[in-house]
C-alpha positions as CSV (number, residue, x, y, z in Angstrom):
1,X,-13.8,-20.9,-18.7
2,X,-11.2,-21.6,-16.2
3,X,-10.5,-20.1,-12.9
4,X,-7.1,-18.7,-14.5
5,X,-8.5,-17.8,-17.8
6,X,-11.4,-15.9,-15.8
7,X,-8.3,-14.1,-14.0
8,X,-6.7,-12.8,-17.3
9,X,-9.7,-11.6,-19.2
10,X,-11.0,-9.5,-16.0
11,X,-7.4,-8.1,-15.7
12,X,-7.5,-7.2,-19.3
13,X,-11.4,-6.1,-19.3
14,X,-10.0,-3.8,-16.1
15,X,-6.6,-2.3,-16.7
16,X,-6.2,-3.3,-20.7
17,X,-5.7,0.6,-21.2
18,X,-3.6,0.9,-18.8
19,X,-0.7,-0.2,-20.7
20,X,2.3,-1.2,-18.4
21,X,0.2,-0.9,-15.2
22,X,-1.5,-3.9,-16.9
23,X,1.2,-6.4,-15.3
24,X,2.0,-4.7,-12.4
25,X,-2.1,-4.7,-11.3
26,X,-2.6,-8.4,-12.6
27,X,0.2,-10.3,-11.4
28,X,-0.5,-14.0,-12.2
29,X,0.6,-17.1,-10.0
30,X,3.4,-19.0,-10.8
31,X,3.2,-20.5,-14.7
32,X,4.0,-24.1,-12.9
33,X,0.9,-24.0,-10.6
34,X,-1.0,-20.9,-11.7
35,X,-3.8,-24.1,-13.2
36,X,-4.3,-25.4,-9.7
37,X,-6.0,-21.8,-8.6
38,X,-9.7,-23.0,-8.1
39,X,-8.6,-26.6,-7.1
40,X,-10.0,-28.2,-4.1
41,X,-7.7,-28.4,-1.2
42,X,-6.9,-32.1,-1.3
43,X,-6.2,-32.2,-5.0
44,X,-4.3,-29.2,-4.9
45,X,-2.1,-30.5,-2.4
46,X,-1.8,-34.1,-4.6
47,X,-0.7,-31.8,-7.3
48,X,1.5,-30.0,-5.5
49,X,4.0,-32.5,-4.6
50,X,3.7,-34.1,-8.1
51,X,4.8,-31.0,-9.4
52,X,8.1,-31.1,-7.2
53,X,6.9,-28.9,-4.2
54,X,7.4,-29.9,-0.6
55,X,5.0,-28.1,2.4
56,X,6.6,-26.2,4.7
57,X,4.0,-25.0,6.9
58,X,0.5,-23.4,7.0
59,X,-0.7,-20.3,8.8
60,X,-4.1,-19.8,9.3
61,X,-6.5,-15.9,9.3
62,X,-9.8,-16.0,10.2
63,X,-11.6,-18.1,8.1
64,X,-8.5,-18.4,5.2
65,X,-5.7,-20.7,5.5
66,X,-2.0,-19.4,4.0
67,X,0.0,-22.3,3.4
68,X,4.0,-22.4,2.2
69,X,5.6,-25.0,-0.5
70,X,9.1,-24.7,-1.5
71,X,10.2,-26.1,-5.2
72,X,14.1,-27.1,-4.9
73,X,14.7,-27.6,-8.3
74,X,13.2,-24.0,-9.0
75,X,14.8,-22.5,-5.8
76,X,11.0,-21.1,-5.7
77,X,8.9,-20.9,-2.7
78,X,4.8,-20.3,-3.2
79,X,2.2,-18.9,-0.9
80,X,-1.1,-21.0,-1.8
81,X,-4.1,-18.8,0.0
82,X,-7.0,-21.3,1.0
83,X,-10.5,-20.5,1.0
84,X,-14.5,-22.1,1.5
85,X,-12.2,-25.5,0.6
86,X,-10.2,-24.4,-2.6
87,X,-6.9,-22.4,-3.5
88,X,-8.1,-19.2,-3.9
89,X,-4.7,-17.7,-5.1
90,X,-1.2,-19.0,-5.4
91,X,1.6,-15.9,-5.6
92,X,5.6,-16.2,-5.3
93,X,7.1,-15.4,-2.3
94,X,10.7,-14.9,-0.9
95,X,12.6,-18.0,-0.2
96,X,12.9,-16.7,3.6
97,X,9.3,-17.7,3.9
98,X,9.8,-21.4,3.6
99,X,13.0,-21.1,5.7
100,X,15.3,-20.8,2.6
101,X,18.3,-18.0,2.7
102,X,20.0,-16.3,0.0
103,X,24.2,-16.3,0.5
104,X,23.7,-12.8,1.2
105,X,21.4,-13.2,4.2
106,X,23.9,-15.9,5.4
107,X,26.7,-13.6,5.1
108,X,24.5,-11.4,6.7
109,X,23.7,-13.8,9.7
110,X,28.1,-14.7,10.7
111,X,28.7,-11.1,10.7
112,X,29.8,-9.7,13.5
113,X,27.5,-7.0,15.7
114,X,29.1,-4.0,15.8
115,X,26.9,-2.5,18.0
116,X,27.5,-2.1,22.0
117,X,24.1,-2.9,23.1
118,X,24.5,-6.3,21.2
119,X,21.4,-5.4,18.8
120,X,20.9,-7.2,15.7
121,X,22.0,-5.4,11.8
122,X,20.2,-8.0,10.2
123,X,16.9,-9.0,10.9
124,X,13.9,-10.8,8.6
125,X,10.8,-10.3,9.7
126,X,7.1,-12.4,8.5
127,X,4.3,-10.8,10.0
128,X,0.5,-11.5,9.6
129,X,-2.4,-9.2,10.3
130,X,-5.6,-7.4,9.5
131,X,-6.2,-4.3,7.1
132,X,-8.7,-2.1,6.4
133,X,-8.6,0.0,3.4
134,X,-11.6,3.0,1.6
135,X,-14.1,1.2,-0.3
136,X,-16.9,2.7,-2.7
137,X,-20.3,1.3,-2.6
138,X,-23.1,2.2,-5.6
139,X,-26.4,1.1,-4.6
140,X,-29.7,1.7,-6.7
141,X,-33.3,1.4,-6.3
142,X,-36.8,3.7,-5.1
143,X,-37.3,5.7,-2.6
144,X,-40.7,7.9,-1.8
145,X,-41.0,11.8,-3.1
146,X,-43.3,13.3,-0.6
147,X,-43.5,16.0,-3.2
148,X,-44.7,13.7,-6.0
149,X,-46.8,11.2,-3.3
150,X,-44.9,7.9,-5.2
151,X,-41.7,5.9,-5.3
152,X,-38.7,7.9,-7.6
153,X,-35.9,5.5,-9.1
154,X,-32.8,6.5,-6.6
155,X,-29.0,5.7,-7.1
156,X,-26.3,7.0,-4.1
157,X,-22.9,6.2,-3.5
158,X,-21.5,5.4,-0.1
159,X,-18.4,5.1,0.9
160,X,-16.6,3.1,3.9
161,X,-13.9,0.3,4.9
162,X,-13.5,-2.8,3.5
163,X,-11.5,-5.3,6.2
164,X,-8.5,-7.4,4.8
165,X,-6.2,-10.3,5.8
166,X,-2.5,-10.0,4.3
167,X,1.2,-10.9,5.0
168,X,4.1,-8.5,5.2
169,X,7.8,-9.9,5.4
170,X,10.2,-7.0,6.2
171,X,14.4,-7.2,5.8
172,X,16.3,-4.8,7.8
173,X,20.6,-4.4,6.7
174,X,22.2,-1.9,9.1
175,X,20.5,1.1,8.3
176,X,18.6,0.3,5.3
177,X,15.9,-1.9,4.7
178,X,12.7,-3.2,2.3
179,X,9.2,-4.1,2.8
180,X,7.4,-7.3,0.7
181,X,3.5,-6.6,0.5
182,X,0.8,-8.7,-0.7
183,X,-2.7,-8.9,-1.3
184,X,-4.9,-5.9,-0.7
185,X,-2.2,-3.7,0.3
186,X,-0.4,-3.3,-3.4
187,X,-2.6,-0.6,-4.6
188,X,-3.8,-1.4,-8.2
189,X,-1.9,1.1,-9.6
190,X,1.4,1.2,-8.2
191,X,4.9,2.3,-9.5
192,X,8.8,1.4,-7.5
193,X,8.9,-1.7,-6.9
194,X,11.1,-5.3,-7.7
195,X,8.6,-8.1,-7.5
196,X,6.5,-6.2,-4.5
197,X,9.4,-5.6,-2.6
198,X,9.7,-1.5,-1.8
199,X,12.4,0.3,-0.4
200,X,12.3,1.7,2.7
201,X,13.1,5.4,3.5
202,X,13.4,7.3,6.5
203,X,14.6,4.3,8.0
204,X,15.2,4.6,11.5
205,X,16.5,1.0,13.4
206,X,16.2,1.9,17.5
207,X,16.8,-1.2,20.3
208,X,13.2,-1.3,20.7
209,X,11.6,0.6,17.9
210,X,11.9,0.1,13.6
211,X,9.9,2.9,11.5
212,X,10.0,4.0,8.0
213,X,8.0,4.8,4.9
214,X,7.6,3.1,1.4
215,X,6.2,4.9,-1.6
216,X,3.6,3.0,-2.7
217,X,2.6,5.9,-5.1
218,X,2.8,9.5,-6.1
219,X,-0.6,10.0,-3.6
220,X,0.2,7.4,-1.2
221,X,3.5,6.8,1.4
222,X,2.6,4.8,3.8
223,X,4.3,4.9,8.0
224,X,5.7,1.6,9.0
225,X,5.9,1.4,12.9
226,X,7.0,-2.0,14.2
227,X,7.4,-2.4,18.1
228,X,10.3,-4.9,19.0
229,X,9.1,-5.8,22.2
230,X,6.1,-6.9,21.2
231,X,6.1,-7.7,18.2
232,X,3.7,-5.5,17.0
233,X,3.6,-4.0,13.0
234,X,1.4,-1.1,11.9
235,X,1.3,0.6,8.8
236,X,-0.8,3.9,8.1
237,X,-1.5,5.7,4.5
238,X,-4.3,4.8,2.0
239,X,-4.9,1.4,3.7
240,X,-4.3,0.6,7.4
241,X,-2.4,-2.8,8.3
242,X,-1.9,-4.3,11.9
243,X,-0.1,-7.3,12.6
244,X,2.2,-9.1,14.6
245,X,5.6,-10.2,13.8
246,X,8.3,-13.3,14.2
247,X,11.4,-13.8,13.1
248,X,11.4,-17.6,14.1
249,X,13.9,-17.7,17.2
250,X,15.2,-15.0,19.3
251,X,17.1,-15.1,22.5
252,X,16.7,-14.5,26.1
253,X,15.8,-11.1,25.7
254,X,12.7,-10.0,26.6
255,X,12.6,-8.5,22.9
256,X,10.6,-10.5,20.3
257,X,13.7,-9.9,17.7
């Protein structure tokens, strides 16, 4: 069985019940390249530009590699995750990511700041970070009854934190603004979204402070706290995110963006 067929019959063993929380929870890669998930690196690249993609750039985690590859006949950009050698996952991403705007965000960029302390009303942000969200843990096996002088068959459940790599991209307007998540920080079952992009509420756009909230879900609405000075991103519900953010060129001020 294949990598991608593997994928699809664990989604449906998972969340076939589920109904329409089936697609939301099992998102698959692009149907282009979703084959190449599994694929050593060096093939996967091969294929890559056979397939019409150009690399962009990589950015590298800990021990796992996120690399960018834009398609210009499908306008489509791709975020191939690298792992032990081999794609471990491939997953659409917004064009900004490979350095590709929308008309919109170019209108955005000639308009003019209103804004006497010169601060930006448009601003895309791609950051990278660590994330820590509650795991469950079932373990089983014997332990001694002092009462019964012998070993008893045992089972407990612990609970704790399981760590995380993931990527964030934010897009502020003016006063309103969305957040792109990835990875572990889309909650299996989640609900308000256009292709894991939230809205933010609450929004709040200071010359050196951004916060807001998303709703990821009816039990969880994560803070988003992002520090323009230095760059810093944190995000507090269910699962815990820090990171740090760039916008790819800023001025002479002694703010990141």
């Amino acid at each position: 069985m294949t990598t991608t067929a593997f994928h699809r019959a664990l989604c449906a063993t998972l969340f076939g019940g589920l109904g329409a929380w089936h697609g939301a929870a099992c998102a698959q890669a692009p149907a282009d390249v979703g084959d190449l998930v599994g694929a050593r690196g060096s093939s996967g690249e091969t294929q890559m530009e056979a397939r019409g993609y150009r690399f962009v750039k990589t950015n590298t985690v800990r021990d796992e590699k996120w690399s960018y590859w834009w398609n210009q006949d499908r306008r489509q950009c791709v975020q191939v995750a690298t792992s032990d050698g081999r794609y471990s996952a491939i997953n659409a991403v917004p064009g900004a990511n490979c350095g590709e705007r929308g008309d919109a965000a170019r209108a955005a960029d000639g308009r003019q700041d209103e804004n006497r302390d010169g601060d930006r009303r448009f601003l895309t942000l791609v950051c990278y970070g660590e994330g820590s969200k509650p795991s469950v843990e079932s373990r089983s096996g014997y332990r001694w009854d002092p009462r019964r002088h012998r070993y008893e068959p045992m089972q407990e459940i612990t609970s704790g934190t399981q760590g995380f790599d993931s990527e964030v991209q934010v897009e502020i307007s003016g006063q309103r603004g969305r957040i792109h998540l990835t990875g572990k920080l889309v909650a299996p079952l989640h609900s308000g979204d256009v292709d894991h992009w939230w809205e933010l509420t609450d929004l709040r756009v200071d010359r050196d402070r951004i916060t807001g909230r998303y709703r990821m879900n009816g039990l969880n609405s994560p803070q988003v706290e992002i520090d323009r000075r230095s760059g810093r991103i944190q995000i507090d519900g269910i699962e815990h995110f820090r990171g740090s953010c760039d916008q790819g060129q800023w001025g002479d001020d002694s703010r990141r963006f």
